[in-house]
N, C-alpha and C positions, 0 to 999 in steps of 0.2 A: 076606533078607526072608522071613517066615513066610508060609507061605498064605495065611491069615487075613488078614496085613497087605497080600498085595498082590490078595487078593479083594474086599478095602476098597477101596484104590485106583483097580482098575478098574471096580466099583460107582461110586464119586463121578465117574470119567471119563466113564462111560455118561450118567447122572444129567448132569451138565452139557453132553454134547453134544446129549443130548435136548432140554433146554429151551433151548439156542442153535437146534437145529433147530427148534422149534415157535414161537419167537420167529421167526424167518424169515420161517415159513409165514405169519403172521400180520400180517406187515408192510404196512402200510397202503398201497396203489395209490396213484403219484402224482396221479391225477383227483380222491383222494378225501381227501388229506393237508392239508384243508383245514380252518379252525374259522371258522364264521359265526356269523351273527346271525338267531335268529328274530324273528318279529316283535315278542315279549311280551320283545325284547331280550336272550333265556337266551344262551348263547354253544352251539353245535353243532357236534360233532367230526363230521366228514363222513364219516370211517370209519366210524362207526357203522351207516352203510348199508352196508358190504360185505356179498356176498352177496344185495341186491337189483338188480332193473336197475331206474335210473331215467330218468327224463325229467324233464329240467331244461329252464325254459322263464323267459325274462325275460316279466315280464307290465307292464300297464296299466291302469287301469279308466277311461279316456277316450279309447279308441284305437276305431277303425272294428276292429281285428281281437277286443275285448274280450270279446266272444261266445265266443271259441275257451275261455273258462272253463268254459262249461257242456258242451265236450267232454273239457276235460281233468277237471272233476269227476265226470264218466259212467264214463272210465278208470280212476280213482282206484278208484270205487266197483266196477267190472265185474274187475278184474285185480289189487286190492291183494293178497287173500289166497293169488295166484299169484307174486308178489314184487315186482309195478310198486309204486315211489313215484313220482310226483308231488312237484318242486320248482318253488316257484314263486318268480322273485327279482323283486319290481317294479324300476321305473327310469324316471327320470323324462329323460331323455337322449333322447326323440325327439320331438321338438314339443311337450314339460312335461306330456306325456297319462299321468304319476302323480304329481300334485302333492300329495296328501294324506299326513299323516302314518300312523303304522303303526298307530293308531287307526281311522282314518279307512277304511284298505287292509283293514284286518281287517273290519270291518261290510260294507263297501260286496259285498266275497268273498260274504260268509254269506248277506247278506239277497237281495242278487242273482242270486246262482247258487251260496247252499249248501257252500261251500266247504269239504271237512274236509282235504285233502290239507295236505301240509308248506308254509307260507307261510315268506320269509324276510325280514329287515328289507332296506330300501331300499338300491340299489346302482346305484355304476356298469358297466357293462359293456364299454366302452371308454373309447381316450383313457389319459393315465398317474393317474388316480387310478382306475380299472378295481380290483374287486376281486379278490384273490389267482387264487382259484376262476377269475373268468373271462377272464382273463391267461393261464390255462394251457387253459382251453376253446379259446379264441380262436387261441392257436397251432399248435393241431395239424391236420397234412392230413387231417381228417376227410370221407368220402363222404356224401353227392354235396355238399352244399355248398364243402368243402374249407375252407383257414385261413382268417384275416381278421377283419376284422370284424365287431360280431353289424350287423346290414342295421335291424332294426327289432324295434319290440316283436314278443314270441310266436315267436323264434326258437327253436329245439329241439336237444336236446343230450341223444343215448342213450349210455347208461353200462350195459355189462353189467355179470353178479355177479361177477369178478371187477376191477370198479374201470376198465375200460379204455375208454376212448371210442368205440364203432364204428357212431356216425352223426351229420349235424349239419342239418336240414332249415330251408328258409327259414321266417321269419315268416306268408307266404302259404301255405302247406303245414299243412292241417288236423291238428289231433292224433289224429281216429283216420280217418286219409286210407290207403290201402293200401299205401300205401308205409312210412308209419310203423306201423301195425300188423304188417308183414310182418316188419321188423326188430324191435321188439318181443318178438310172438310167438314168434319164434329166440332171443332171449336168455332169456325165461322159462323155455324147453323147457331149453336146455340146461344143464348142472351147471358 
């Protein structure tokens, strides 16, 4: 084989282990290997948030905890451009306190308490028609709550920038309560 020819070769060798490495690198976390539904119905690849932490939260707009909206809209607006999203998945699975359609979930957000954070269409959370996403929340030994299942509306679910689950707080546990800020704030800071 001439130089040339096997300077070739190990060039196109390099070249292809590179973009198998960088395809790797990029492979989508299983928390986040998900595709839902927003609410205006577009389909959303969940990967698309890697590299942010989120707080994902089943919501309500006829629950006594419903108010936790205009904390989670404060954080949205106070920590977005430091990398928190804000996910909200209604559900109407705990005494039918979301029975509106995703018309209805959209207004009720905005006019009420201002809503710009990520909204997504109507879901289960448990039970076996539970959506994908929160099948795989729901199972893992997440701190302090641990697995099981979600307890009520406004239960909370932090996701650092890289995709991993490392907190699961009750529905009663404010969203910017010091507990949840503390974990938080750790995931923002760190790369």
């Amino acid at each position: 084989m001439s130089k040339l020819s096997a300077c070739f070769a190990l060039g196109v060798t390099l070249v292809m282990t590179m973009s198998h490495l960088q395809a790797e690198s990029k492979k989508t976390p299983a928390a986040l290997d998900f595709t839902v539904k927003k609410l205006d119905g577009k389909k959303v690849d969940l990967g698309a948030y890697q590299g942010k932490v989120l707080l994902v939260v089943n919501v309500a707009s006829e629950c006594g905890l419903t108010p936790q909206y205009e904390q989670l809209q404060a954080m949205h607006a106070k920590y977005k451009d430091q990398g928190l999203a804000v996910l909200g998945f209604p559900c109407n699975q705990f005494g039918g306190q979301e029975p509106g359609t995703a018309n209805e979930i959209q207004q009720f957000c905005k006019v009420n308490y201002g809503v710009k954070f990520d909204m997504f269409a109507k879901v289960d959370v448990n039970g076996e028609n539970a959506c994908d996403f929160y099948k795989h929340l729901t199972a893992l030994q997440t701190k302090p709550k641990g697995a099981g299942k979600v307890g009520w509306n406004f239960e909370k679910f932090v996701i650092d920038r890289h995709g991993k689950v490392i907190a699961r707080f009750s529905p009663q546990v404010r969203p910017d309560a010091p507990e949840v800020l503390k974990v938080l704030t750790a995931a923002m800071a760190a790369n």
